[in-house]
C-alpha positions in Angstrom: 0.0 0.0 0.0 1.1 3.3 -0.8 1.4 6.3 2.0 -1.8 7.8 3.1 -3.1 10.6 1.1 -5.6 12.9 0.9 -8.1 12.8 -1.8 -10.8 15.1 -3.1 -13.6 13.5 -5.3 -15.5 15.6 -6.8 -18.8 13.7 -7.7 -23.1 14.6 -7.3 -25.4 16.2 -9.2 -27.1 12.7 -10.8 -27.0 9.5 -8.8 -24.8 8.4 -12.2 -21.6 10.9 -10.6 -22.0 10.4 -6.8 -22.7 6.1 -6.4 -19.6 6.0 -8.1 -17.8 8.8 -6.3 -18.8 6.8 -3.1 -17.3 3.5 -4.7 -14.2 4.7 -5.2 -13.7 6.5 -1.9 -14.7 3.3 -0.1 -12.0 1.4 -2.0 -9.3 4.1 -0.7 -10.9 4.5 2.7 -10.3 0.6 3.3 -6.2 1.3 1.8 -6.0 3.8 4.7 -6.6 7.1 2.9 -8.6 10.1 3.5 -11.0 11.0 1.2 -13.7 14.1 0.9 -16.4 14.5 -1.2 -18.0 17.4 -2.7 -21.4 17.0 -3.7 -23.7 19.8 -5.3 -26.7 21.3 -3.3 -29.4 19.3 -5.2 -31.5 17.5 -3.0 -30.7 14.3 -4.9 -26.9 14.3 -3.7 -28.5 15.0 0.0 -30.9 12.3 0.0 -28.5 9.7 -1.6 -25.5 10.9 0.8 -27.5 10.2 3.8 -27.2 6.4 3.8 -23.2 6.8 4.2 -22.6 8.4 7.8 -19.2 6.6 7.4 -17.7 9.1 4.2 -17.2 13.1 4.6 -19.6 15.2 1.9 -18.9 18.7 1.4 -21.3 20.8 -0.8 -20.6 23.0 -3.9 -22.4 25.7 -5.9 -21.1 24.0 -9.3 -23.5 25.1 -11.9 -24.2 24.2 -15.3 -22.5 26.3 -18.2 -25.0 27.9 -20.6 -24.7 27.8 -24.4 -21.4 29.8 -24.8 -23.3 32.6 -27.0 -25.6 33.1 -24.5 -26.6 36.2 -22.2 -25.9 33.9 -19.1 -22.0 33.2 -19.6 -22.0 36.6 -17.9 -23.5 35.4 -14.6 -21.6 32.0 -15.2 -18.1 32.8 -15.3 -18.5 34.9 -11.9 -19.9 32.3 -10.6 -17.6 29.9 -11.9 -15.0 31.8 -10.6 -16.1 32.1 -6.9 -16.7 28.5 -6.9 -13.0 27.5 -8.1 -12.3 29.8 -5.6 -14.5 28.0 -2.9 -12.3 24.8 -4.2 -9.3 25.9 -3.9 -10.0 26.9 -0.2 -11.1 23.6 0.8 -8.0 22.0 -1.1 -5.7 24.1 0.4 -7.4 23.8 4.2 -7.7 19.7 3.5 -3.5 19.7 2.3 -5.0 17.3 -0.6 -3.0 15.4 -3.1 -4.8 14.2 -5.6 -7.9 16.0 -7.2 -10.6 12.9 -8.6 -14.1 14.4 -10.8 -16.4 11.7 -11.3 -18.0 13.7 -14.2 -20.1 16.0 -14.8 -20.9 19.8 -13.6 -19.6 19.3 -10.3 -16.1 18.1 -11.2 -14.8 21.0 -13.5 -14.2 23.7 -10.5 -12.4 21.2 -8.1 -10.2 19.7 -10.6 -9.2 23.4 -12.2 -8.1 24.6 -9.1 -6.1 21.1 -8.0 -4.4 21.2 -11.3 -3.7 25.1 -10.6 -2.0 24.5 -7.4 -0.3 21.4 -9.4 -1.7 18.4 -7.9 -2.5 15.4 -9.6 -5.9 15.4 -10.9 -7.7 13.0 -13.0 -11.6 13.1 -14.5 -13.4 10.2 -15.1 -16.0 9.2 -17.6 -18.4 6.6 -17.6 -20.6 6.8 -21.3 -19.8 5.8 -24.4 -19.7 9.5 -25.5 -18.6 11.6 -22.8 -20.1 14.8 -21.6 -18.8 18.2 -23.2 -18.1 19.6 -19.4 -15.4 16.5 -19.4 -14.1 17.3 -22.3 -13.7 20.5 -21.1 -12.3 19.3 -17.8 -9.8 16.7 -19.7 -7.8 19.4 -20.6 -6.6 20.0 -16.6 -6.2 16.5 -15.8 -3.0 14.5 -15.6 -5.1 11.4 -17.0 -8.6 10.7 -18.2 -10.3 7.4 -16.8 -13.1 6.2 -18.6 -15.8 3.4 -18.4 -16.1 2.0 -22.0 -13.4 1.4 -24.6 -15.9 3.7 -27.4 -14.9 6.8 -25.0 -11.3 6.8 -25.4 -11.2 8.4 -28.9 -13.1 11.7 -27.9 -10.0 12.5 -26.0 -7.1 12.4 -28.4 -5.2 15.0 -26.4 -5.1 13.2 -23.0 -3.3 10.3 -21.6 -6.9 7.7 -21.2 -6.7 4.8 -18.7 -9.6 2.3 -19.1 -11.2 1.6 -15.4 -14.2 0.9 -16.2 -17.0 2.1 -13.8 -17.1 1.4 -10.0 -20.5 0.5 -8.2 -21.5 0.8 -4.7 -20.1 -2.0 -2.2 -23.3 -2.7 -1.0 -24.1 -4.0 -4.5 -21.2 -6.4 -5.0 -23.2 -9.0 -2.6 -26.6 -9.2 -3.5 -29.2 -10.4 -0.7 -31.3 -13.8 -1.7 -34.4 -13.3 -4.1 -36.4 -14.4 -0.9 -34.9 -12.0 0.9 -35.3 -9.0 -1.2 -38.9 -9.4 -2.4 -39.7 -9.3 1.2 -38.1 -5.9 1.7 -40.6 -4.6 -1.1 -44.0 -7.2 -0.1 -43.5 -8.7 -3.3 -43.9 -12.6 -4.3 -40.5 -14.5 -4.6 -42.3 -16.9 -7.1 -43.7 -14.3 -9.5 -41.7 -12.8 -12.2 -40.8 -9.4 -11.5 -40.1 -6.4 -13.3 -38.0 -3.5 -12.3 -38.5 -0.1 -13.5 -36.4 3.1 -13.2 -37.5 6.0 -15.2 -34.8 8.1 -14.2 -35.6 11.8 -12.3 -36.0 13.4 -15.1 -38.2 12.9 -18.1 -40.0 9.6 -17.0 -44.2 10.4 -17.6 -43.8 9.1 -20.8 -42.1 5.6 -20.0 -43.7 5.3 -16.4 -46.9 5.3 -18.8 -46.4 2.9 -21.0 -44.7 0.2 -18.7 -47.9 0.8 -16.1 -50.4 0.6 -19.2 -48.6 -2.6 -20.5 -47.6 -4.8 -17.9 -51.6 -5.5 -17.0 -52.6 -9.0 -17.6 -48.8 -10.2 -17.9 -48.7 -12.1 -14.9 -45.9 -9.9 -13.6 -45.2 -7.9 -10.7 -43.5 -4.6 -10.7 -41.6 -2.8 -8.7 -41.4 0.7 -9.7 -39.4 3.2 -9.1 -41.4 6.5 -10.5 -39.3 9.2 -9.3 -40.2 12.4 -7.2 -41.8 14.4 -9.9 -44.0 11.8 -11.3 -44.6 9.7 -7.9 -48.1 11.3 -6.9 -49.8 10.7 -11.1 -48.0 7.3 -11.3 -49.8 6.3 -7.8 -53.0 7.6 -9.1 -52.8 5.5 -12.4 -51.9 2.5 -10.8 -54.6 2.4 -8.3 -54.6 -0.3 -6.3 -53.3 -3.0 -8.4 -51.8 -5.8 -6.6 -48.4 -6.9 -7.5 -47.7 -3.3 -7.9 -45.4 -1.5 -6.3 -44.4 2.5 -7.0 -41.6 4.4 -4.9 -40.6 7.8 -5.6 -37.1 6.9 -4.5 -35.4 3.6 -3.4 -32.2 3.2 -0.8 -32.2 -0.5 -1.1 -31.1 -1.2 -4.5 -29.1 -4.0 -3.8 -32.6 -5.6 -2.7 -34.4 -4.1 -5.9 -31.9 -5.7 -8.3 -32.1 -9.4 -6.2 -35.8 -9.1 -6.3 -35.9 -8.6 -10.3 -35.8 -10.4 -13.3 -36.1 -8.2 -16.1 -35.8 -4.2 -16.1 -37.4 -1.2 -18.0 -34.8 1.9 -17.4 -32.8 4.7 -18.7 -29.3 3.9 -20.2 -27.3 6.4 -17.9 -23.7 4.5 -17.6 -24.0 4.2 -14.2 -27.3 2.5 -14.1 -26.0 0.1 -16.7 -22.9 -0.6 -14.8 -25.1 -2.0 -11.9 -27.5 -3.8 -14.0 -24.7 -5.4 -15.4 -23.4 -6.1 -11.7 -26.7 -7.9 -11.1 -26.6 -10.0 -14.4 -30.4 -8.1 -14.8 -31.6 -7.8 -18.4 -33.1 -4.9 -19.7 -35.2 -2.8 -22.0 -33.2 0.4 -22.1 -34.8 3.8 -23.2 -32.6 6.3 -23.6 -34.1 9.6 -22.4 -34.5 11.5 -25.7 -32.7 14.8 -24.3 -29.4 14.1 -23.6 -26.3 15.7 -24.5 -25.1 14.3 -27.6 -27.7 11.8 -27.2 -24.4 9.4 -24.9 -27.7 7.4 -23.6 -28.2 5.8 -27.2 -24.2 5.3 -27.5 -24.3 3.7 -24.2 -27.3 1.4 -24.9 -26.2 -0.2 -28.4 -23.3 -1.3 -26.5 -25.9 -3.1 -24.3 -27.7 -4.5 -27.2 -24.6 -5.1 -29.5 -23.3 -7.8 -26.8 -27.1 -9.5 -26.2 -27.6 -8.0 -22.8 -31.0 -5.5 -23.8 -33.3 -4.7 -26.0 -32.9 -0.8 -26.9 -36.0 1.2 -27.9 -36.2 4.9 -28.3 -39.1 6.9 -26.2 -41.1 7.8 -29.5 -41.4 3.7 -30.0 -42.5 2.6 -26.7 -45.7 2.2 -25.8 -48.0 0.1 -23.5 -48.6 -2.4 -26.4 -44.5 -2.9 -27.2 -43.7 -3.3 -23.4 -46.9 -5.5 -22.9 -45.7 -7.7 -26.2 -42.0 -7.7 -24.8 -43.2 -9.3 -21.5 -45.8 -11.8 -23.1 -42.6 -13.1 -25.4 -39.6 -13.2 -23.1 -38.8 -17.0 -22.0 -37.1 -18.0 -18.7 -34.3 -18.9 -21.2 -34.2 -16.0 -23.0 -33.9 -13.7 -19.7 -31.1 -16.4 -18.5 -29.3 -16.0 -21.9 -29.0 -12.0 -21.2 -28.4 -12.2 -18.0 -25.3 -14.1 -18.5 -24.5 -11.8 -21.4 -25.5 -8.5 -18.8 -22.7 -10.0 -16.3 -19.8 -10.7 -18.9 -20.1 -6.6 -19.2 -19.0 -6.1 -15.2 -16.3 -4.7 -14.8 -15.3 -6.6 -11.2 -12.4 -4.3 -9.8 -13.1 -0.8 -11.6 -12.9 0.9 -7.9 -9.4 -0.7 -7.1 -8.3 -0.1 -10.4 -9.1 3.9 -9.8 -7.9 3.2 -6.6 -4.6 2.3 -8.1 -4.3 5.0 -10.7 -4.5 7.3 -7.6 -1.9 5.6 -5.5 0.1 5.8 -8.7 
């Protein structure tokens, strides 16, 4: 083991940057470092933190840059500013070495300033296109980790390492089927379905899976989000078999409990379905940069792990068909193609690049 440092991960905003943020510091925190993580001020990163008394959080006011030719870059690069600023105080008063962003809008101000004060910093990147604020942030890092092989070329400038991308200790060791449908009063002998339509976007999917999954002989357990928890409730009624959360803490329970899985194709989420061996219908939410979620789920569907259908073809009657079709050896077939996609050690391998 290397000596102790002092790490900074920068990680929050979507579950997709902080569950892995959290990986990776538990890796180092069981080598014997330190390690403090700065989260934004969405409630999101203050719900999910709350499970993990164990690891320091620190919040942020990272924002999100606006088109470059518009009105707000004004109002953005002050505030940009202060919050490098902000950064480089709690670098400074924590004596850090090493400077990790796990992506997104929170990692470009805590990296700039680590790689200003000339520590080792590094950005990592989980989709199969990355985002433009890593590209942007790339360009102050020592090295580049990413998640997939198909990243590596959008960063022809950097030195790339290929981690892959870390998930959440707690999901390495699933709990029995048994077990985990009784967490959520479900039916260990029934076939069930997992959904997560993601916090943003999701009416349209949380529709069509509730409209189509009637008369399948299926349970579900969904997971609706916040915004769309209240209409989603309402529409379901009081179906039996069907189970709606606005927001789940046990995972590792919701994965054990499942067979199949209707969801978003956010890297992270894919990296723990993949952990789980669960087979999927990906829907890639239509709005995102570059449209990565597409990238990210034909690499799903290229290796025979999902089934990738765009928002504008799903409906109640393609979900309802899907479920009607799909065999016990089908699913098993995916699943074992969904696990041979795990990447086992990505947190000990980040681990590593930061001893390094």
């Amino acid at each position: 083991m290397s000596d102790p440092l002092k790490v900074i991960i920068a990680c929050g905003g979507t579950g997709g940057h902080l569950f892995p943020g959290i990986a990776v510091a538990q890796e180092l925190e069981l080598r014997g470092h330190q390690v403090l993580l700065l989260i934004s001020e969405k409630k999101v990163d203050a719900r999910a933190s709350e499970k993990y008394s164990k690891l320091r959080f620190e919040t942020v006011n990272a924002i999100v840059k606006p088109p470059t030719l518009s009105l707000k870059m004004i109002s953005f690069l002050w505030k940009l500013r202060k919050t490098i600023k902000h950064c480089g105080a709690i670098i400074k008063r924590e004596n850090a070495d090493v400077v990790l962003g796990m992506g997104g809008f929170t990692s470009y101000p805590p990296v700039f300033a680590g790689s200003r004060k000339g520590l080792r910093s590094y950005v990592h990147d989980s989709n199969a296109i990355p985002g433009r604020s890593n590209l942007m942030t790339a360009k102050r890092c020592t090295a580049v980790l990413v998640g997939l092989d198909e990243a590596a070329s959008h960063f022809p400038g950097s030195k790339v390492i290929r981690t892959g991308t870390p998930v959440r200790d707690e999901l390495e060791n699933l709990p029995s089927r048994e077990e985990a449908c009784k967490t959520f009063g479900l039916d260990p002998a029934k076939k069930t379905l997992l959904v997560m339509g993601g916090s943003q976007g999701a009416r349209h999917l949380n529709e069509a899976v509730a409209g189509g999954t009637e008369g399948t002989g299926w349970q579900v357990l969904h997971l609706a989000g916040q915004a769309d928890f209240d209409r989603l409730s309402a529409q379901v009624g009081d179906r039996r078999g069907y189970k709606v959360l606005a927001f789940c803490s046990e995972m590792a329970a919701a994965y054990a409990a499942s067979d199949f899985c209707v969801a978003r194709s956010g890297a992270s989420s894919l990296t723990e379905l993949s952990h789980a061996g669960l087979p999927a219908l990906l829907v890639p939410y239509p709005f995102a940069a570059d449209d990565h979620q597409t990238a990210n789920a034909r690499v799903y569907e290229k290796a025979g792990a999902a089934v990738l259908r765009q928002q504008k073809e799903l409906d109640s009657d393609v979900v309802h068909g899907m479920l009607a079709e799909l065999t016990e050896e089908h699913t098993a077939i995916m699943s074992n193609a969904m696990k041979a996609l795990a990447d086992a050690d990505a947190a000990a391998q980040i681990a590593n690049v930061i001893e390094g």
